[in-house]
C-alpha positions in Angstrom: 0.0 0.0 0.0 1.4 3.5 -1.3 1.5 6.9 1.3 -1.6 8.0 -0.5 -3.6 4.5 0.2 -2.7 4.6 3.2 -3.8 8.1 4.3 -6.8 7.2 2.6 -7.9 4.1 4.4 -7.0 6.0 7.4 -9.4 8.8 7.4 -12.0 6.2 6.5 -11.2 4.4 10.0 -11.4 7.8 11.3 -14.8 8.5 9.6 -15.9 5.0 10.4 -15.3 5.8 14.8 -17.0 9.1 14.6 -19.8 7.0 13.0 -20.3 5.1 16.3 -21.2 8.7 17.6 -24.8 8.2 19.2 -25.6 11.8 17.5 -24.4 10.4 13.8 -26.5 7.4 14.6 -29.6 9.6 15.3 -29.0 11.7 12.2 -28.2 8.0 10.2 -31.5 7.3 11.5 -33.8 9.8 10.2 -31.9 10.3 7.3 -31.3 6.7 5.8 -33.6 4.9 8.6 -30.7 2.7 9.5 -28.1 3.1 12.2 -24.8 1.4 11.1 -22.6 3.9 10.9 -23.0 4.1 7.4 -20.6 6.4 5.3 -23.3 5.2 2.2 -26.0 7.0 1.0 -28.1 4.0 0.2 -31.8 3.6 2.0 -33.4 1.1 3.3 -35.6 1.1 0.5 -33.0 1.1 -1.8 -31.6 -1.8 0.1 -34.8 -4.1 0.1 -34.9 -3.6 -3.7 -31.0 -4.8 -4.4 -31.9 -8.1 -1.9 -34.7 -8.3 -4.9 -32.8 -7.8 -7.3 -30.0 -10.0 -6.6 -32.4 -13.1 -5.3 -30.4 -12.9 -1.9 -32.4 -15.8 0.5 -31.2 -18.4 2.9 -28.5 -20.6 0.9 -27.7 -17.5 -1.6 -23.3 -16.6 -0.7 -23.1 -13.0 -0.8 -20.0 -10.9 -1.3 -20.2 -7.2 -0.1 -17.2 -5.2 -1.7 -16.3 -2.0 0.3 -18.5 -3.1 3.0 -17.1 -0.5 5.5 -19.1 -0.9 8.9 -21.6 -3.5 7.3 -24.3 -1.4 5.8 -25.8 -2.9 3.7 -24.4 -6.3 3.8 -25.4 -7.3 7.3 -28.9 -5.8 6.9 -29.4 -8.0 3.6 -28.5 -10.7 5.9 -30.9 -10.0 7.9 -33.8 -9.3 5.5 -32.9 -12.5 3.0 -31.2 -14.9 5.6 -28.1 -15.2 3.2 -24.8 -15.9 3.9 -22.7 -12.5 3.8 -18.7 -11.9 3.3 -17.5 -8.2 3.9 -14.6 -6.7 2.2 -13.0 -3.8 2.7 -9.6 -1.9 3.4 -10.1 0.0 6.7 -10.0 -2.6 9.5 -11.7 -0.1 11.8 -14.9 -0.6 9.5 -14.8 -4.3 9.4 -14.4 -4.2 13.3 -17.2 -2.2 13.3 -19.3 -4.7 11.2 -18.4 -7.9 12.6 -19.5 -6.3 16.5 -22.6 -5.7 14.7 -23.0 -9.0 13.5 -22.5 -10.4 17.0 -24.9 -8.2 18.4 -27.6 -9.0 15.5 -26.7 -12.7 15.8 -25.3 -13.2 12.5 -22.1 -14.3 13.2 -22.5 -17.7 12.0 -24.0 -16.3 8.5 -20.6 -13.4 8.1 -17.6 -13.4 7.2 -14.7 -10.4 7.1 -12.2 -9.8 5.0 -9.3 -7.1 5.1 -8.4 -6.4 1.3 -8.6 -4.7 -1.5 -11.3 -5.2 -4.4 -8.9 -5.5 -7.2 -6.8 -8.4 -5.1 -9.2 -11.2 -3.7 -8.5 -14.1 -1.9 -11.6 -16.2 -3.1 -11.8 -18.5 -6.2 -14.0 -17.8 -9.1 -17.7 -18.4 -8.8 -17.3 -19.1 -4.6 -20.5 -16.5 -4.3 -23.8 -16.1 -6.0 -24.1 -12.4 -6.1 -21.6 -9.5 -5.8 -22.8 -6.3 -4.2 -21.0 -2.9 -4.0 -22.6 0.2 -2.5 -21.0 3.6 -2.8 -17.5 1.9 -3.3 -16.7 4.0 -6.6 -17.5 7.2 -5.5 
């Protein structure tokens, strides 16, 4: 990882603790109606439609790229019942996600993963659907 990676995936750990802040939560809340400590700017709404979409359900292997603190891979967990793994570069996200999947009793249905989108450490066709909110942006 270059200096400029590195800074990078730093502020979004630092973005990703203020998150946690019970007065980002409440504005998370009224905003997006979801309290993950989202740095994403999709809804719930929007979130219900993509678990359409995508035909996520109980036996369905879901890989969540830039998954950050777990929105919205551990809620489509929780609506579909699928399987979830969550990527992404900042571990303070990922630590982030996987206390939220404790707490939501998930645990058994997530997996996390520290890397980078363009270097996975999974074989080809391991999951049936690929999701990536706000990653590009």
């Amino acid at each position: 990882m270059d200096d400029a990676e590195r800074a990078t995936v730093e502020e979004f750990d630092r973005l990703y603790r203020l998150g946690e802040a019970p007065a980002r939560r409440r504005v998370e809340r009224a905003v997006l109606g979801s309290d993950y400590g989202a740095t994403s700017y999709t809804t719930l709404r929007q979130a219900a439609d993509l678990a359409r979409r995508v035909q996520l359900g109980p036996g369905v292997s879901l890989l969540d790229l830039g998954a950050g603190s777990g929105w919205p891979g551990l809620y489509l967990a929780t609506l579909s019942g699928c399987r979830v793994v969550l990527v992404d570069r900042p571990e303070e996200g990922l630590r982030i996600a996987q206390q939220r999947a404790s707490e939501d009793g998930l645990a058994d249905r997530c997996g996390f993963v520290r890397s980078s989108g363009d270097l996975l450490p999974f074989r080809s066709q391991v999951f049936d659907a690929i999701t990536h909110t706000d990653v590009l942006c």
